[in-house]
C-alpha positions in Angstrom: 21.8 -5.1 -21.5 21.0 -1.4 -22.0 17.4 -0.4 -22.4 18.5 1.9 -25.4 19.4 -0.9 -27.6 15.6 -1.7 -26.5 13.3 1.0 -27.4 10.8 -1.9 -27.1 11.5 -3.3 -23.9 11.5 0.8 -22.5 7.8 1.1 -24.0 6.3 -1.9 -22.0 8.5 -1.1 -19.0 5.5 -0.5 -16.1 7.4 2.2 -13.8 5.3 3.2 -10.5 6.0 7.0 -10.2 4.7 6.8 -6.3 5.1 3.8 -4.1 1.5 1.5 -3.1 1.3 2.2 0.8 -0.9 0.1 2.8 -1.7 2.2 6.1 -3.9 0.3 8.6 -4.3 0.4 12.5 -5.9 -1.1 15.5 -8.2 0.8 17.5 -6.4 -0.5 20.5 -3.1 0.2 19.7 -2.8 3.5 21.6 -4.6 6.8 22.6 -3.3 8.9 19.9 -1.9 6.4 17.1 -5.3 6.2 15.1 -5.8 9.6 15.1 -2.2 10.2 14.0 -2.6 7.2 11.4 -5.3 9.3 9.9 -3.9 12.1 9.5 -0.7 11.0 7.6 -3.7 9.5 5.5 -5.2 12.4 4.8 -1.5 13.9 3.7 -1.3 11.4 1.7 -4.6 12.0 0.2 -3.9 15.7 -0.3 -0.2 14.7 -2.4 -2.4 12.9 -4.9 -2.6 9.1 -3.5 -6.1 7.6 -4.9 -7.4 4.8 -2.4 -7.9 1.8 -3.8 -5.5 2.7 -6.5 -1.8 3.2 -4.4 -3.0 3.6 -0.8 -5.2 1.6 1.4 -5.9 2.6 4.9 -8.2 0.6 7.6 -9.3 1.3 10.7 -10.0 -2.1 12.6 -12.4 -1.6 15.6 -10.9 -3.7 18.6 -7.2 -5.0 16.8 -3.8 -5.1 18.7 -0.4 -3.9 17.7 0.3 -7.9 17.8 1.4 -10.2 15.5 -2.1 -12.0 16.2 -3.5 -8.6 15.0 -1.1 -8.6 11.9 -1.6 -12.2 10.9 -5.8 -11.5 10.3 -5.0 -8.7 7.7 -0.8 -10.0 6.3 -3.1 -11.7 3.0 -4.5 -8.5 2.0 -1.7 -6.9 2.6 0.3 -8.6 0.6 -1.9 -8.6 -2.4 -2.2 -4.9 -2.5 1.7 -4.2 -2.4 2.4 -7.0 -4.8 -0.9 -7.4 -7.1 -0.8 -10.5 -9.6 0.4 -9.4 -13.5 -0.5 -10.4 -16.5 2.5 -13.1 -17.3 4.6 -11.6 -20.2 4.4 -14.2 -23.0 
């Protein structure tokens, strides 16, 4: 199928111009990580990523670099990278 035969199917096409990064990290995951952590965040920040919006950082007081650590915040995660649509009918 080509999407110029589809002028329709190009209008409603939803096309993400910057990637949804989730950034979060465990205070006890390493001397220097959360401070490095934050400031790729604030690079981010300054390129134009709106929290909330396509970036979501956390800094969680006391968490590992474990997959004990990971499994408290995969849910979250998840739904921020792949939010729920609106089914096409």
């Amino acid at each position: 199928m080509e999407p110029a035969g589809h002028p329709s199917l190009c209008r409603t096409a939803t096309v993400e111009l910057r990637p949804r990064i989730w950034l979060d990290i465990g205070t006890r995951e390493g001397p220097r990580i959360v401070q490095d952590v934050e400031k790729f965040r604030d690079v981010l920040l300054e390129k134009g990523w709106k929290p909330g919006k396509d970036l979501h950082y956390e800094r969680v007081e006391g968490a590992e670099h474990n997959e004990a650590a990971w499994a408290q915040r995969v849910g979250p995660f998840l739904r921020f990278l792949y939010p729920a649509r609106e089914a096409a009918v």
